[in-house]
C-alpha positions as CSV (number, residue, x, y, z in Angstrom):
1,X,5.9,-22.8,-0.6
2,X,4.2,-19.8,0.7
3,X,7.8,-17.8,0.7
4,X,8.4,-18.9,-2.8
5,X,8.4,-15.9,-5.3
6,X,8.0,-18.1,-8.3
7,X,5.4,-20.5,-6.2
8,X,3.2,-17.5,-5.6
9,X,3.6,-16.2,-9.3
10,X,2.1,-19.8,-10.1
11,X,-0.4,-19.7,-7.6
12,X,-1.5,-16.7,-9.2
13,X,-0.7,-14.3,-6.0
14,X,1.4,-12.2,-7.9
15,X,0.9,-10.8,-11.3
16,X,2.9,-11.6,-14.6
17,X,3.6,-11.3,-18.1
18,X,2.5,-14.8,-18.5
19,X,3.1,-16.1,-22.2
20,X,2.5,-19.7,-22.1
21,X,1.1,-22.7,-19.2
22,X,0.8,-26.2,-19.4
23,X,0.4,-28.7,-16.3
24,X,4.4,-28.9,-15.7
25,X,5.3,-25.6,-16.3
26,X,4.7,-21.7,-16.3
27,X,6.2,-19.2,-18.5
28,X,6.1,-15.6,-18.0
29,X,8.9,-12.4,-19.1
30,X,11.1,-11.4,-16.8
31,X,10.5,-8.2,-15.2
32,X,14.2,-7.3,-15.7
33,X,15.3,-8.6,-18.8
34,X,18.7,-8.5,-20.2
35,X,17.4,-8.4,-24.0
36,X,13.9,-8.1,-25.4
37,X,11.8,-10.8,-24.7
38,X,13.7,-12.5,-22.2
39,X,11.3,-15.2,-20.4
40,X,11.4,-17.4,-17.5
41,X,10.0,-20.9,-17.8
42,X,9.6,-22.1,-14.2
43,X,8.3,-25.5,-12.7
44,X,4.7,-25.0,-11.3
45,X,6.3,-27.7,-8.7
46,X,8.3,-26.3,-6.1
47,X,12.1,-27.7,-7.3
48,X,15.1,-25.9,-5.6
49,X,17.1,-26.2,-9.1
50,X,18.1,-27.6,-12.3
51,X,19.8,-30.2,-10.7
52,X,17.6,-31.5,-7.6
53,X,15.0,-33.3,-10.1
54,X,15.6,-35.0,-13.4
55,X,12.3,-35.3,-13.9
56,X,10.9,-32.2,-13.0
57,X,13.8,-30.2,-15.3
58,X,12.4,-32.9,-18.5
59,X,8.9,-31.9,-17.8
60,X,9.7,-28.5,-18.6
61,X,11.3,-29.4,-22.1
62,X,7.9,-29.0,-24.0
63,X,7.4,-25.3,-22.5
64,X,11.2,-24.7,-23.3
65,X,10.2,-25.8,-27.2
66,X,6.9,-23.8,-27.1
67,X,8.4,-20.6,-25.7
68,X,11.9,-20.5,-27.8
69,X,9.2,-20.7,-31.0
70,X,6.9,-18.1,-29.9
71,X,9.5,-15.5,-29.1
72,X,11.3,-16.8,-32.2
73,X,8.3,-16.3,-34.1
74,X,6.3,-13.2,-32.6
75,X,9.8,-11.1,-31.9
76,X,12.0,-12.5,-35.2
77,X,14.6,-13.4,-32.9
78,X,17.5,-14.6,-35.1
79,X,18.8,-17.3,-31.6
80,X,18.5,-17.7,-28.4
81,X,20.0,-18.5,-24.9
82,X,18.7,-21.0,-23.2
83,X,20.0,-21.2,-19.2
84,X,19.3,-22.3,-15.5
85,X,21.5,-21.1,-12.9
86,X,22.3,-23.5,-9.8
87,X,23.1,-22.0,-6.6
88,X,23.9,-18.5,-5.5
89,X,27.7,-18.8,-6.7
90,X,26.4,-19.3,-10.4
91,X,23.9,-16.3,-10.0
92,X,20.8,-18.2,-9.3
93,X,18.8,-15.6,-6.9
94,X,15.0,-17.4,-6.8
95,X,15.3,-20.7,-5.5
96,X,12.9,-22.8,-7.5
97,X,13.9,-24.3,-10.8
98,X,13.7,-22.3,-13.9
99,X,14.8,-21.5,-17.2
100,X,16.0,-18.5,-18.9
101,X,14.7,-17.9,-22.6
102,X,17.1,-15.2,-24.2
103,X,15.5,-13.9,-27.5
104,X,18.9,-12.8,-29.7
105,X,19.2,-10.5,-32.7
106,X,22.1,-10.5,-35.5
107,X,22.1,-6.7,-34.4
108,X,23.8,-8.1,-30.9
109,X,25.3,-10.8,-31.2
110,X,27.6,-13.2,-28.7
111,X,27.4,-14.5,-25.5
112,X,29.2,-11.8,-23.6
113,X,26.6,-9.2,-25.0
114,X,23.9,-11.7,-23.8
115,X,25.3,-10.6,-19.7
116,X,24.9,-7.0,-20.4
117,X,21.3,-5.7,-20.4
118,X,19.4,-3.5,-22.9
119,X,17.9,-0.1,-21.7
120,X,14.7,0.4,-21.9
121,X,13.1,-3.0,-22.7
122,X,9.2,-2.2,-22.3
123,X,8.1,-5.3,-21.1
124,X,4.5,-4.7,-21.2
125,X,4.6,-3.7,-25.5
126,X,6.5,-7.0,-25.6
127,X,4.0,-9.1,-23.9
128,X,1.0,-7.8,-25.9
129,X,3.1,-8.7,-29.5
130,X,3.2,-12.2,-28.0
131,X,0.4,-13.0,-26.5
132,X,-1.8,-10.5,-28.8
């Protein structure tokens, strides 16, 4: 879909942070990410959301495993926050399925801190310790 944000990010149209690809899925950081690390593993097949397509949401369960390891690895993330959002009402603002990776640290820890966003995340320095 040519309107698609995540399509085009794909597609290659539009630069990322990518950190890992394989033929279902694409993974990249977010470019506003509520902790360190925080990455988006999306469906290279346009899928509204998480709950239009069993299949296509299973496809992405190796990149899920691949990711939480490398930013569990490269970043010494102590957990993580795994999540999809369906429909505006649950805060889903790109329409094409994808999950949210959420590197967590004993430093801040609990769901509730997870929804309030760390200042100052340099996304770039973050990319190069995981892909580097």
């Amino acid at each position: 879909m040519s309107d698609c944000l995540f399509c085009r990010i794909v597609a290659g149209e539009i630069g990322s942070f990518r950190v890992y690809e394989d033929a279902a899925a694409f993974a990249f950081l977010d470019i506003a990410p509520a902790k360190p690390g925080h990455t988006l593993v999306v469906s290279k097949r346009h899928v509204p959301h998480a709950l239009s397509d069993a299949a296509a949401l299973a496809g992405l369960a190796p990149a899920i495993t691949a990711v939480g390891g490398l930013l569990t690895e490269r970043l010494s993330a102590d957990g993580m926050n795994i999540l999809s959002n369906v429909h505006g009402v649950a805060g889903q603002s790109v329409f094409h399925l994808h999950v949210h990776l959420i590197p967590r640290f004993a430093a801040n820890p609990g769901v509730a801190r997870m929804l309030v966003p760390d200042e100052g995340i340099d996304v770039a320095a973050i990319h190069a310790r995981l892909v580097g």
